[in-house]
C-alpha positions as CSV (number, residue, x, y, z in Angstrom):
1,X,40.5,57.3,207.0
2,X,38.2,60.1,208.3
3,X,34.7,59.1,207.1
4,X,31.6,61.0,206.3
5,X,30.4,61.2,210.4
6,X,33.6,62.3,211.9
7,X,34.3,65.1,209.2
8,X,30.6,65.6,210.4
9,X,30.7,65.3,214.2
10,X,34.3,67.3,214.4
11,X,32.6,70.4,212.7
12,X,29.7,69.8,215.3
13,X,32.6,70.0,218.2
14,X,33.7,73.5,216.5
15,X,30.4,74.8,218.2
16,X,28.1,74.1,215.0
17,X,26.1,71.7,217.2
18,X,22.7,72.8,215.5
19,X,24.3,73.9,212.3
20,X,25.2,70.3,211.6
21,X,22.7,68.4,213.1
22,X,19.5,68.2,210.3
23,X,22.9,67.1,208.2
24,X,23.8,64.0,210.5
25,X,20.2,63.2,210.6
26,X,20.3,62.8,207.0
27,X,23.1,60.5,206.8
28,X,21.4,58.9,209.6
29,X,18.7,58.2,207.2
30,X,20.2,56.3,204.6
31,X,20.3,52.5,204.3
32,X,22.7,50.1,204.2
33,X,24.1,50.8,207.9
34,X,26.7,48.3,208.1
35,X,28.6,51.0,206.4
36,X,29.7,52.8,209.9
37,X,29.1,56.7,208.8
38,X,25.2,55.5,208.8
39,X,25.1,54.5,212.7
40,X,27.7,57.3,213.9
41,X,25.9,59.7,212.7
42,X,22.3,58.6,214.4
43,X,24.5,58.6,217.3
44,X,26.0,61.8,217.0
45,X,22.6,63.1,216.0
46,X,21.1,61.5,219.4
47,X,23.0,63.1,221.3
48,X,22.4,66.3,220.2
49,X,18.8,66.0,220.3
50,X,19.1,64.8,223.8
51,X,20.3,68.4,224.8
52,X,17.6,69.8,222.8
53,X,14.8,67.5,225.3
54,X,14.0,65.7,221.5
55,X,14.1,62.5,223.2
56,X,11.0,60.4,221.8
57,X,12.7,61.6,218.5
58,X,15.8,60.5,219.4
59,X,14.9,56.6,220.8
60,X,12.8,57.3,217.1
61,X,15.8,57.8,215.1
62,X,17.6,54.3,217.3
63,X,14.9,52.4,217.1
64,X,14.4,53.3,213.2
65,X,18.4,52.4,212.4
66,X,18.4,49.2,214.5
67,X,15.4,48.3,212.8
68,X,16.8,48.7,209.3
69,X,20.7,48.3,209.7
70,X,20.5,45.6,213.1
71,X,20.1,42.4,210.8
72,X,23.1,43.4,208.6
73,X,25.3,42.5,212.0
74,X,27.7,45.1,210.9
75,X,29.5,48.1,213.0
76,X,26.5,48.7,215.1
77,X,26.3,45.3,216.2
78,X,29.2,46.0,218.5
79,X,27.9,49.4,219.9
80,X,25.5,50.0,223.0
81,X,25.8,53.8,223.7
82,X,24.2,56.0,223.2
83,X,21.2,53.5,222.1
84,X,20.4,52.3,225.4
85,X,20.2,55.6,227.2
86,X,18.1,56.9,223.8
87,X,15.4,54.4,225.2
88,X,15.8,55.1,228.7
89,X,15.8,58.6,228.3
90,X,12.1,58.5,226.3
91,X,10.6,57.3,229.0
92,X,11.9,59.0,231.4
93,X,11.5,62.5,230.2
94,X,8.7,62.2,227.2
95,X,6.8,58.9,228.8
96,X,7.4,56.5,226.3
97,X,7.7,52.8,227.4
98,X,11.4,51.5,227.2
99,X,10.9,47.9,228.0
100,X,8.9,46.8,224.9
101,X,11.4,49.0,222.3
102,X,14.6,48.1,224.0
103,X,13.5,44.0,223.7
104,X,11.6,44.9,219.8
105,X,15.1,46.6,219.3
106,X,17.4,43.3,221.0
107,X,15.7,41.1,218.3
108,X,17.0,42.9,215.2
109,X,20.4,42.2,215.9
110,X,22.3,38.6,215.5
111,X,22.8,36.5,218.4
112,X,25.5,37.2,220.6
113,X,26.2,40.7,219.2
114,X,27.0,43.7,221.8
115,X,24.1,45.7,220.9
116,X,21.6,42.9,221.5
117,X,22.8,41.7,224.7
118,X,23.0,45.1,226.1
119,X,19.4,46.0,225.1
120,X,17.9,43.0,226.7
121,X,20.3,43.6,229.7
122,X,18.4,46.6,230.0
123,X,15.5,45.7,229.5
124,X,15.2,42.9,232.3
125,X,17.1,45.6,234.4
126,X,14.4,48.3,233.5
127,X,11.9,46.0,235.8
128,X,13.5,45.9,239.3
129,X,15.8,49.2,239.1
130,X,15.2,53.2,238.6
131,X,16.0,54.1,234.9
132,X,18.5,56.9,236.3
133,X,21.3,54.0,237.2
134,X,20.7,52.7,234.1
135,X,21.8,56.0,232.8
136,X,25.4,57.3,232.3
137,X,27.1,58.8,235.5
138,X,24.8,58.3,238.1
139,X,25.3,59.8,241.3
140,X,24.2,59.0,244.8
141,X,23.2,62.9,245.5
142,X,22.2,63.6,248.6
143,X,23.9,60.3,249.9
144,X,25.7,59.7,253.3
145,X,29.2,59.9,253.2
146,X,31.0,56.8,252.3
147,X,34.2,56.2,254.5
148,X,36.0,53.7,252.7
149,X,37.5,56.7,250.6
150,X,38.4,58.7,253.4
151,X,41.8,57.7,254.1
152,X,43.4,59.3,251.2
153,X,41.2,62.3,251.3
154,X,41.7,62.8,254.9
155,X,45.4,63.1,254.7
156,X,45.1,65.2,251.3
157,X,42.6,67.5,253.1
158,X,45.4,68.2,255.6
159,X,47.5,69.3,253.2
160,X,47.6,73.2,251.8
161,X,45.7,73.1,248.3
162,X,48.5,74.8,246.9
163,X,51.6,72.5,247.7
164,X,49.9,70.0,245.9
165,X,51.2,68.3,242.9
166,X,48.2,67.7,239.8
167,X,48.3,64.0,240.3
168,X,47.5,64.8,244.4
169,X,44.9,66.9,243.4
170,X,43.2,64.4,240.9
171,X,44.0,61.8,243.7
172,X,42.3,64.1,246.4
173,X,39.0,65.4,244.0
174,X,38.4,61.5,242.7
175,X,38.6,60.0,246.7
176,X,35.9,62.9,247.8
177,X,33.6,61.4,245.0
178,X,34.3,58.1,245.6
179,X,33.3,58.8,249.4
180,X,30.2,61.1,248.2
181,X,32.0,63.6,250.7
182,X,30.3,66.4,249.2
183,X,30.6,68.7,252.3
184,X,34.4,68.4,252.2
185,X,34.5,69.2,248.5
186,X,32.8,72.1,249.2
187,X,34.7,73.2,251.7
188,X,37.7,72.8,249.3
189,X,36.3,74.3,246.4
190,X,35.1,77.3,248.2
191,X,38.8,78.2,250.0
192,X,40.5,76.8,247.0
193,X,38.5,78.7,243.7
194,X,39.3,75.4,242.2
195,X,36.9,73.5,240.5
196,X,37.4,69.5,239.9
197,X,39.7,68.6,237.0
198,X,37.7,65.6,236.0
199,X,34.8,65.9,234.3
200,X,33.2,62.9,236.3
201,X,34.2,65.0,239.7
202,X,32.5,68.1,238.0
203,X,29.2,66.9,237.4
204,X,29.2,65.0,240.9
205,X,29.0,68.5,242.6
206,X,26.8,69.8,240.0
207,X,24.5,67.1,241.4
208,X,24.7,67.8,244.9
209,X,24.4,71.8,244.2
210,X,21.1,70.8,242.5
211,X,20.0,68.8,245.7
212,X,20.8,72.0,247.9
213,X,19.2,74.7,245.9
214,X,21.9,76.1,244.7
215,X,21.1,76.4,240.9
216,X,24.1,79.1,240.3
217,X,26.9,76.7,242.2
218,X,25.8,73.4,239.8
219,X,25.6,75.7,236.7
220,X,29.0,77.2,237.2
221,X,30.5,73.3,238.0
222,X,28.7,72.3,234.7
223,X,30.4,75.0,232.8
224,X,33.7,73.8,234.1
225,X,33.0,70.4,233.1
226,X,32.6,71.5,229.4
227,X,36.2,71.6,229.6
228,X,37.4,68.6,231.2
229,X,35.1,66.5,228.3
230,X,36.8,64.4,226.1
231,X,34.7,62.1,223.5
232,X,36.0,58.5,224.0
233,X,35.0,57.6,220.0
234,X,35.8,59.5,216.8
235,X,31.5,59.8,216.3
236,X,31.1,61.2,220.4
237,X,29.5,64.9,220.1
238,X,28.4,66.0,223.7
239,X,28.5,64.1,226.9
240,X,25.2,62.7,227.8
241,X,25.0,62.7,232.0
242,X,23.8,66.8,232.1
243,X,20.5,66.5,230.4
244,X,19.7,62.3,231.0
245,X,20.3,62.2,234.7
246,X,17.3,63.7,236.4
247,X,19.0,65.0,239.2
248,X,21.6,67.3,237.1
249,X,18.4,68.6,235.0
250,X,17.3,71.7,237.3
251,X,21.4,73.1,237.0
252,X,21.2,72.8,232.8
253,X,20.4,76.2,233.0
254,X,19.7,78.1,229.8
255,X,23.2,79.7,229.7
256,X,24.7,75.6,230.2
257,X,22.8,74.6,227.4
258,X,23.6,77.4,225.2
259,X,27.2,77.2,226.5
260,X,27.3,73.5,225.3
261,X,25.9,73.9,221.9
262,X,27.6,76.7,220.8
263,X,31.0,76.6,222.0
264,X,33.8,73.9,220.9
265,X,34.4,71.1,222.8
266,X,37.0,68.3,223.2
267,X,39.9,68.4,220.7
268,X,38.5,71.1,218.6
269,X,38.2,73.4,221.7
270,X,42.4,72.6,221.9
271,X,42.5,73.8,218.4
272,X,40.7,76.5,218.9
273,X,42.6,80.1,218.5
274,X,39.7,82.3,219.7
């Protein structure tokens, strides 16, 4: 049965991102958590706010629900995203501390729960690496090349784009990523008009056109990616790598974020008759 959240977060995925939100924060707001609509729709609400850069509000609006709802050892007990990266993401881009709420956090919830492990996972993590591998999708933008991929790509690359089949072309855009052969998927991109049909592949580039300056390339690979998105839960609104990964940042453009907020995603942009 479709609860309170979902019927929530699918009107959200129409393009009502904003529309909806102050309404998932205030289911967000009720008690009694271990009732899921309560933590779906903090999450859902999260990630919204994280395209909006409200992110000490966001890791507010974790830390507040894993405060009241973490003892109960209910749904949320099992979930990590997008709590972790709420936490991460305040420090990163509004400068406040994750270590101390991601370990305050770990200790609401029952021993040997998912949520409580992966906080404090994170937070002995948070001491000896940068927060942006800690954060979904990171990329290793402006890289060398990594031959071990190469292989596959190399004889793809030989090939005419056009004679291949979709499977060969997923095959051939997930071996230049996994190689960080950004040059080559250039190069293919550029002679092709194709863009990446994996969303992961998408935002890759978008990273390396930041890197290079080119700010109109990584917004245009961004917009692409909108539609390669899926949500992997019934509650996931938005994908998080665009506005949380530091690198992507300078290609959310004005028109990406208005693009993402406003337009359907996911399967309501399959429904969609417009």
């Amino acid at each position: 049965m479709v609860n309170a959240a979902e019927k929530l977060v699918s009107r959200a995925r129409q393009g009502a991102f904003l529309e909806v939100l102050p309404e998932l924060v205030e289911l967000a707001g009720r008690r009694g958590g271990h009732r899921n609509p309560v933590w779906e729709a903090t999450a859902a609400a999260i990630q919204i706010m994280f395209w909006q850069d409200r992110f000490a509000e966001a890791a507010d609006l974790a830390a507040a629900l894993i405060a009241a709802d973490g003892p109960r050892g209910g749904e949320l007990c099992d979930q990590s995203v997008p709590f972790r990266s709420a936490f991460l993401a305040a420090e990163l881009h509004a400068g406040v501390p994750a270590g101390p709420r991601l370990l305050a956090a770990s200790e609401q919830v029952p021993e040997g729960r998912v949520l409580g492990t992966d906080l404090r996972w994170t937070a002995e993590q948070r001491a000896t690496r940068p927060i942006e591998d800690l954060l979904p999708n990171p990329g290793d933008w402006g890289g060398p090349v990594r031959p071990a991929a190469s292989p596959t790509a190399a004889a793809l690359l030989t090939r005419d784009p056009g004679s291949l089949t979709d499977r060969e072309r997923r095959r051939l855009w997930d071996a230049l990523a996994a190689g960080n052969d950004f040059a080559a998927a250039d190069r293919l991109a550029r002679s092709s008009g194709e863009t990446p049909p994996q969303f992961a592949v998408c935002t890759w580039m978008a990273g390396w056109y930041a890197t290079t300056g080119e700010t109109e390339a990584g917004e245009r690979m961004l917009i692409a990616a909108h539609g390669r998105w899926w949500p992997f839960a019934k509650w996931d609104a938005l994908p998080d790598p665009p506005v949380l990964q530091p690198t992507l940042r300078p290609v959310v453009t004005d028109r990406v974020r208005e693009h993402y907020l406003t337009r359907p995603i996911g399967p309501e942009a399959r429904s969609d008759r417009t």
